[in-house]
N, C-alpha and C positions, 0 to 999 in steps of 0.2 A: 504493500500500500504506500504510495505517496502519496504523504499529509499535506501537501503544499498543491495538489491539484484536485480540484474538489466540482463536484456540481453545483450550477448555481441555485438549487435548491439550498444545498448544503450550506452554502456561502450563503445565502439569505437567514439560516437559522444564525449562524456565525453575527450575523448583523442585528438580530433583535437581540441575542444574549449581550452583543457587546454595548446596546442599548439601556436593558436590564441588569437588576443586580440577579435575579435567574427568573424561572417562566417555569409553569407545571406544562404537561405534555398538552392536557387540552389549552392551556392558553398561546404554545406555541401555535397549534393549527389553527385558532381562531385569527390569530396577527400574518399569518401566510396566506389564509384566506383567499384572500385579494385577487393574490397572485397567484399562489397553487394549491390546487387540490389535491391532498396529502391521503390516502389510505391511514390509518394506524400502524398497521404492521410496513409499510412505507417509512412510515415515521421513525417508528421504530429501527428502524436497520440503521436510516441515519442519525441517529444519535449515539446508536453503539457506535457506527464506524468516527462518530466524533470522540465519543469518549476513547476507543482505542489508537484511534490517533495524540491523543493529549491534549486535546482541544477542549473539550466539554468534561464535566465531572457531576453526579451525582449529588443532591444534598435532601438529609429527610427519608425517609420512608413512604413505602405503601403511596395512600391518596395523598400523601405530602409531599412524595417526592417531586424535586424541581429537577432545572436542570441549570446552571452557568457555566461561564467560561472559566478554563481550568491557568491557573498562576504558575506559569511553567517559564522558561529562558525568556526574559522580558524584548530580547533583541528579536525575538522569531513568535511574539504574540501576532495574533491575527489582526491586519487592518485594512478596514475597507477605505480603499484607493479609490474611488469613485466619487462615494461621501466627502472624504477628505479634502480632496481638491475643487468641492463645489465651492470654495472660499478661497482668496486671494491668500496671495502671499504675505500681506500684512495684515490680511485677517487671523492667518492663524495662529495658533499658540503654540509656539517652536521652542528648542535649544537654540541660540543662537549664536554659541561657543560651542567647541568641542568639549564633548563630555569624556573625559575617563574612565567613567563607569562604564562603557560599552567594553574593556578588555576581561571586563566579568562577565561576560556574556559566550568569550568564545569558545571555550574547551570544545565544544559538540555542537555540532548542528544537525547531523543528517539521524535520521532514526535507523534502527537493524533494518526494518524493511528498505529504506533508502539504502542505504549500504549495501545491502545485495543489489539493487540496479545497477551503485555505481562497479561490483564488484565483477557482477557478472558483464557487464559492459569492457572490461576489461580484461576478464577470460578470452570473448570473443574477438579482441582486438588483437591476443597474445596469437591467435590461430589464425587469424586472418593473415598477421604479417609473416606464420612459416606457409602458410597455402599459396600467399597471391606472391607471382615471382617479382623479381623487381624492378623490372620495367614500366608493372603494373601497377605494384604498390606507390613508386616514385610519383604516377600520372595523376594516384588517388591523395598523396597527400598535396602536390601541384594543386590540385581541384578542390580540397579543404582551403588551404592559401585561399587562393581568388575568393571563395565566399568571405571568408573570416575579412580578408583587409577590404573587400568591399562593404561590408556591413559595416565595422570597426569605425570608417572612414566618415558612413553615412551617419554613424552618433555623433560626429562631429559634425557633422555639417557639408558634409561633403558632397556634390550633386552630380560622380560619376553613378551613371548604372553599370548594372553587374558585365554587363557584354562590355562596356568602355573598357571597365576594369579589367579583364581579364586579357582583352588588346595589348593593354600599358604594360601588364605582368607578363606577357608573352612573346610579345613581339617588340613592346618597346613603344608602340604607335599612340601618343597621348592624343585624347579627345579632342576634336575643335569644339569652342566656348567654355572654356572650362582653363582655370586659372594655371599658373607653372607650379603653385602650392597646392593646390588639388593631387595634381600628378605626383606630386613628390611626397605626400601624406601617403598615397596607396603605396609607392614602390618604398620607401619606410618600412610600412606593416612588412615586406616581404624578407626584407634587409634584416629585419627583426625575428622573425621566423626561424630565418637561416643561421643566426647568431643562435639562437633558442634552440634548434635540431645540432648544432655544432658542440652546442655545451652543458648538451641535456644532461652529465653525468655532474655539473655543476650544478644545478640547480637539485638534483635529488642529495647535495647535501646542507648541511646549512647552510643559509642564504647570509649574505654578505651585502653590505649599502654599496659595493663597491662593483658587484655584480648587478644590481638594480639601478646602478647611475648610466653603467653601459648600455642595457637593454634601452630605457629611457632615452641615450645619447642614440641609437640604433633608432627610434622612431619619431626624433626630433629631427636630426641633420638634414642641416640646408632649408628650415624653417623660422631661423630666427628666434630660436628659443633659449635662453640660457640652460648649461649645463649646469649638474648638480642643485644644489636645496636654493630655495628661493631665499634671499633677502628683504625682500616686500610685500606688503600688503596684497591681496588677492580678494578679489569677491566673484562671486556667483552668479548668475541670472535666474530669475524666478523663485528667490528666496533669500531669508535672513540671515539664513546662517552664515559665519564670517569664520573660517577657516584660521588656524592660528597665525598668529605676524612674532616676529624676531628671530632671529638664525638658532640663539641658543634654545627656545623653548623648542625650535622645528626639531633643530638636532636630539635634541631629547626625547621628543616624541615616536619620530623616524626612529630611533632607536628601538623602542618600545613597541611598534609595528612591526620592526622585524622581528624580534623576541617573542610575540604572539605568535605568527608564522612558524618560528623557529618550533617553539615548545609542542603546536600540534602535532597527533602521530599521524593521522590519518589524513592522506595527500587531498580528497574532495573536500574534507575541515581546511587545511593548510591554502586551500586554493580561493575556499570563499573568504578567507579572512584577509589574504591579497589583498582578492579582489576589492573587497569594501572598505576596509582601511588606508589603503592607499590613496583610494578616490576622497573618503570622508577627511583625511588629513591634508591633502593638498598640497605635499611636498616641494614638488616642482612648480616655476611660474607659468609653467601652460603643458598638457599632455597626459595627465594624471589619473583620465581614464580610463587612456587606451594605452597606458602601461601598465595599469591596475587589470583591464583585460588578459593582455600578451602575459603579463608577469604569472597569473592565475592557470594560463594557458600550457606557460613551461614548467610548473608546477605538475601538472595534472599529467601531461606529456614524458617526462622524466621519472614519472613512476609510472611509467605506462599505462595511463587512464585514458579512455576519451576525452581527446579534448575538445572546446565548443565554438561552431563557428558564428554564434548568435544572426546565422543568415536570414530564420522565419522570426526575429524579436520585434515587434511595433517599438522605432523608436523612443515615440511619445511613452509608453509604457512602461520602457528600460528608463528614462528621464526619471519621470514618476518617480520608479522605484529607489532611486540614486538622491532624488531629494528626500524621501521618505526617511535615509538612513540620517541624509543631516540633521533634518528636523526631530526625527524623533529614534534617533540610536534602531531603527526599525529594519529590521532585515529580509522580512517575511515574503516580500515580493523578488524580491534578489533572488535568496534561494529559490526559491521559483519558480522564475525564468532560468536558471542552472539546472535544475530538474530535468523544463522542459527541452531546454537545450540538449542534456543529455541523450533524452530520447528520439531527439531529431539527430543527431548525431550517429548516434546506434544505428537508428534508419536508414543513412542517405551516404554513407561515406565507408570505405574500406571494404565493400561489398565483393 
């Protein structure tokens, strides 16, 4: 079972509890109403598969029993993304610092059942690459490349399509209308890759700031971006949140992100804590992202996981989720979209 993909049934009960302080079983049906017409024994099912996911818990007895939402890793509580953003960014009620309490959050994220997806996800990748010879396998990872730096690109803003892209990584032939930093963002991601497949036996050991300056330096070059930790102030679009200013608290912090990293054993934990710490700290003065992606990517790669070319992610939705973590240390959409990444992944690549 992954707890993190759910039906919107399911996610509708998630919304009245997180409404409520809990709801007896009839007054759940009465408030769904509206919108779905629930059986009992429908109902029934999903609430167990809420409660054994950790989401919902029990409280009372008998005709007393209710039901609320269960107080579990406050970083991967459930929140509805829809609701949230019906209000502006100065409407809502944020962090608007980086919090420290999010490094109490990371030991664990993914549950047993998650864990076998990612595990068995990587049985099948272990077989793939002795079955597919290598001509073949070279063409399949080529063809992960082009989605991943095409998607990567389009989070940023970037306005090659996939067939441009795959031109520029191939042949060399950059798009007409389309900037000389456009083209050099995607051929980066590739730059970066290749750095990343070259020193994948680096990355499966403890990570090093010095090993993350490079990768980062690998998908900046030739954009005008400074190297190594920012000295300056930094802000955001579409939100309060103000990422930390001064060299020494950066260096302090960065520190501390890599030691979270560092400490997890399990490479899909070590990958989302990358991923989301590097973005929510804001290390460098521009790229923070889509080094926080690649960096998650060589992670996951070096211990021979699938890794994710977030080629089907709506970017407004990965946004979303990326602000969610500023505003409120929240990670629950993140995981996710890593989930489902995974599963597109499984699906579409190394066949």
């Amino acid at each position: 079972m992954n707890d993190t993909i759910l039906n919107a049934r399911q996610n509708a009960i998630l919304n009245l509890l997180q409404k409520e302080a809990s709801l007896s079983r009839t007054a759940i049906v009465e408030r769904l109403s509206g919108k779905y017409s629930v059986a009992p024994i429908t109902l029934l099912r999903d609430l167990t598969l809420l409660i054994d996911s950790g989401f919902v818990e029990l409280s009372g007895k008998a005709r007393a029993t209710s039901y609320r939402l269960r107080e579990r890793n406050q970083c991967l509580r459930y929140f509805d993304m829809h609701t949230y953003f019906t209000q502006g960014p100065d409407e809502r009620i944020v962090k608007v610092v980086f919090d420290r309490g999010i490094f109490s959050c990371l030991p664990r994220f993914y549950t047993d059942a998650e864990r076998r997806l990612w595990d068995a996800g990587a049985d099948f990748l272990k077989k793939q690459k002795a079955f597919l010879n290598p001509a073949l396998y070279k063409r399949e990872l080529e063809r992960f490349l082009i989605d991943l730096a095409w998607k990567s690109s389009q989070i940023e803003g970037n306005t090659y399509d996939l067939i441009e892209t795959e031109t520029l990584l191939k042949e060399k032939i950059r798009a007409r209308g389309h900037s000389e930093e456009e083209a050099r963002m995607i051929l980066n991601h590739k730059s970066a890759f290749e750095f990343m497949c070259a020193r994948q036996t680096a990355f499966r050991k403890p990570l090093t700031s010095a090993l993350i300056f490079q990768l980062h330096g690998q998908l900046t070059e030739g954009l005008g971006i400074p190297s190594g930790l920012r000295d300056q102030q930094v802000r955001i679009t579409g939100t309060r949140y103000i990422p930390p200013s001064g060299k020494t608290k950066i260096i302090s912090l960065f520190h501390d992100v890599i030691t979270a990293i560092n400490s997890a054993h399990y490479p899909p934990d070590k990958a989302l804590i990358a991923m989301s710490l590097i973005a929510y700290l804001q290390p460098f003065a521009d790229g923070n992202k889509r080094t926080s992606r690649m960096l998650s990517n060589a992670i996951l790669m070096a211990y021979e996981y699938y890794p994710l070319s977030y080629r089907n992610v709506d970017v407004t939705e990965y946004r979303k989720a990326i602000i969610l973590l500023y505003e409120q240390n929240n990670l629950y959409h993140l995981k996710r979209i890593c989930m489902e990444q995974l599963r597109f992944s499984r699906d579409h690549y190394f066949h």
